[in-house]
N, C-alpha and C positions, 0 to 999 in steps of 0.2 A: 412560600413557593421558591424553589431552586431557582440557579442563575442556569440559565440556558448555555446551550455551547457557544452557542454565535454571539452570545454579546460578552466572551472573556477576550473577542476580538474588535475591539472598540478603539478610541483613538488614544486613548494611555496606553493600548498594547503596541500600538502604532511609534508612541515616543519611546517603550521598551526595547520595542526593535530595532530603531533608530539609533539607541545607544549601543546598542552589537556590535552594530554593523559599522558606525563609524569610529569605536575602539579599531577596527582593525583596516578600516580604508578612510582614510582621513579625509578625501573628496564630497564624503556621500551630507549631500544637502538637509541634514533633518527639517530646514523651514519648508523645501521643496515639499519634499514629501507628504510631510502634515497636511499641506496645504491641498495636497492631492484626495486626502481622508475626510477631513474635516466635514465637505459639505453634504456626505450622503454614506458616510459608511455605517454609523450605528442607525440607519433606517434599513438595512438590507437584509435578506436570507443569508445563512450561513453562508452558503456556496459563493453565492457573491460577494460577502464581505471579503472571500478569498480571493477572489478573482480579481474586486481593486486592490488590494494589498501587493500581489504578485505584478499587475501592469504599473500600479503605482511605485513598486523596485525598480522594472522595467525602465521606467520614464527618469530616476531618479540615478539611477548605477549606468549613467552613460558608458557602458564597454560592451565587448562582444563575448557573445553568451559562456563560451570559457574562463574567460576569468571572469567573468559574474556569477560563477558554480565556485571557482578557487576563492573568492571573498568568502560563500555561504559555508563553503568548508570548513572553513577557519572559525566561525563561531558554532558550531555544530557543539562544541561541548564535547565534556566526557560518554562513555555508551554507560547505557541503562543495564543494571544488573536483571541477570534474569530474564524473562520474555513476557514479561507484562512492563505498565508503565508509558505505553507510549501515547496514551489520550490524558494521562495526569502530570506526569514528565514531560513528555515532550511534547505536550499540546500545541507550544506557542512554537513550534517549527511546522507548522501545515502552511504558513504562504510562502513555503520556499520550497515544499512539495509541489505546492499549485505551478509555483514559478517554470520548473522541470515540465511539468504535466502542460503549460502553454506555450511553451517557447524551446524545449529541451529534444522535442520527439523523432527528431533531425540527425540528431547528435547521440549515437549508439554509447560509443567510447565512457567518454564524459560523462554521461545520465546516468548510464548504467553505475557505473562507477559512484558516482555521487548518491545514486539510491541503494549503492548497497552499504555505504553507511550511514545515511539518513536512519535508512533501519533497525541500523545499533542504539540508536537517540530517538527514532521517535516510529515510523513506521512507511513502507515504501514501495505499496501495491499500488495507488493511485498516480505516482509518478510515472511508474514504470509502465501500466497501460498500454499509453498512446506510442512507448517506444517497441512495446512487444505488438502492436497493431503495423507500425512501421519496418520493423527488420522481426519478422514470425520465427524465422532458421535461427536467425543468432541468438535472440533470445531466449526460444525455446532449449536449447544448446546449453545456454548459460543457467536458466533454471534449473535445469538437471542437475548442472554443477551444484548451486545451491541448495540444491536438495540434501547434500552430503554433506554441509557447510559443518564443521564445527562447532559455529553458533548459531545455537537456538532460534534468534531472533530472523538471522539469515534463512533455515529452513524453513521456518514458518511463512515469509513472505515469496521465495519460491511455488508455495500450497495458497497463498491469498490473492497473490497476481495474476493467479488463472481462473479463479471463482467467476463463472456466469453471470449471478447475479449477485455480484458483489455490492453490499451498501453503499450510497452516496455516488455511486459511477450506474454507469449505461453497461445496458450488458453487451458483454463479450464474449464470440465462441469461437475461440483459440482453441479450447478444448475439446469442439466438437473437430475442427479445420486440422490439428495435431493431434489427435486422440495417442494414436501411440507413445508419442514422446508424454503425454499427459500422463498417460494410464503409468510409465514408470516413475515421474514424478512423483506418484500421490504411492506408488510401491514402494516406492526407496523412504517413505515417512508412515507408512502404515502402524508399525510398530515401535514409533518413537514414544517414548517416558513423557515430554511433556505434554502438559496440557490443552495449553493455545496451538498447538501442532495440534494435537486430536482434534480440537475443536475444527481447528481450519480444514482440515481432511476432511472430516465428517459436512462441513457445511459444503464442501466442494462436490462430494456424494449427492448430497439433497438436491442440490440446484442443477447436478447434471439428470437427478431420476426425471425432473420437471421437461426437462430437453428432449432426453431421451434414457427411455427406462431401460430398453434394449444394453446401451453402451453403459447402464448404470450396471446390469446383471453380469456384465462382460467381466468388470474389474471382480462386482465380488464374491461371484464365481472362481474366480484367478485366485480370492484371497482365502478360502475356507480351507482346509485343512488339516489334520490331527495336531498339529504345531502351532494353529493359529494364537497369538499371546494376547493377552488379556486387552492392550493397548489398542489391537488391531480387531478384537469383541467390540470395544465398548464404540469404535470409529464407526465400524459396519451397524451397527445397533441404535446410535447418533444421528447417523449417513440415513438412514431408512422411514426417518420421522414419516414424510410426506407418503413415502410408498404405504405406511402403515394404516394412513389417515384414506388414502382411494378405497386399500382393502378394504377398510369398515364402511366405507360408501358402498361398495361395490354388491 
């Protein structure tokens, strides 16, 4: 039997991190902290294990939440080639995604900034959530930008940050509350070459027919074509699983 995801987050991963973090803040307590994990972290659900991980930072990186984002900076590592990688590479940076995602969603500037390279290393949709639930305009603004991003990794989590029912999160319907700024979002990556962008499109499709089928026919209506390229076929064709599955009920 395989090691599950949750338990590569145990309390040797807990002394891993400890050694990050105080290579580069000579303060941070490793005995503190341990001592925070110790009594209940390898009995918990994933979710949780993240959650004392992040409060147990929290408790242990006595500062104010900006430079407690410039420390996690700093060990962030080199970026991850390519746009895969960030659940086998940069696995062991999710409690500092958590961290952002409880304590960060206040803080536009900062978060933002810190999840747009989080997601060079590891990946940076569930950070940025609760900050696109807080500032919707600015966000959605800067998405766009990202959409256009030069890196792959980048466009791709502009397309995963707005998924409804995105994995491991609560859903979110930014997409329904912005649909315009959405609808060119997912346009400006329609016909992107990689792959986890098509994918992320395409699941963004699915989960919006489930909402609403109407604003799903809206985009791919918008997208057919005599031009349509192959990238933006196989997205529409992905994007439609679900509608495929009512038809044959229906």
């Amino acid at each position: 039997m395989g090691t599950k995801v949750k338990d590569y987050y145990d309390v040797n991963y807990g002394y891993f991190l400890s050694e990050k973090i105080s290579n580069v803040y000579e303060n941070f307590d490793e005995e503190h902290f341990i001592s925070l994990l110790k009594p209940e972290l390898e009995t918990l659900s994933f979710n949780n294990r993240q959650i004392l991980l992040a409060e147990s930072l929290k408790s242990t990186i006595q500062l104010n939440y900006d430079d407690t984002i410039y420390i996690f900076t700093k060990i962030l590592g080199d970026e991850i080639e390519g746009s895969l990688g960030m659940f086998t590479q940069g696995w062991w940076l999710w409690p500092l995604s958590k961290y952002v995602e409880l304590y960060g969603y206040n803080n536009f500037e900062v978060s933002t900034t810190f999840s747009k390279e989080l997601t060079k290393r590891f990946t940076g949709e569930y950070c940025m959530r609760p900050i696109i639930e807080s500032f919707p305009q600015r966000s959605m603004d800067l998405l766009l930008e990202w959409s256009l991003d030069d890196n792959k990794r980048i466009r791709r989590c502009a397309s995963e940050c707005l998924r409804i029912r995105l994995p491991w999160a609560k859903k979110m319907y930014i997409a329904l509350e912005w649909f315009d700024t959405y609808k060119q979002i997912l346009t400006n990556l329609k016909d992107d070459t990689d792959k986890t962008i098509q994918k992320s499109v395409a699941s963004n499709l699915n989960d919006l027919y489930k909402e609403s089928p109407e604003l799903f026919e809206e985009i791919i209506d918008s997208w057919k074509d005599e031009n349509v390229t192959k990238a933006c076929t196989w997205i529409i064709n992905h994007g439609s699983r679900t509608k495929r599955k009512v038809n044959l009920l229906s």
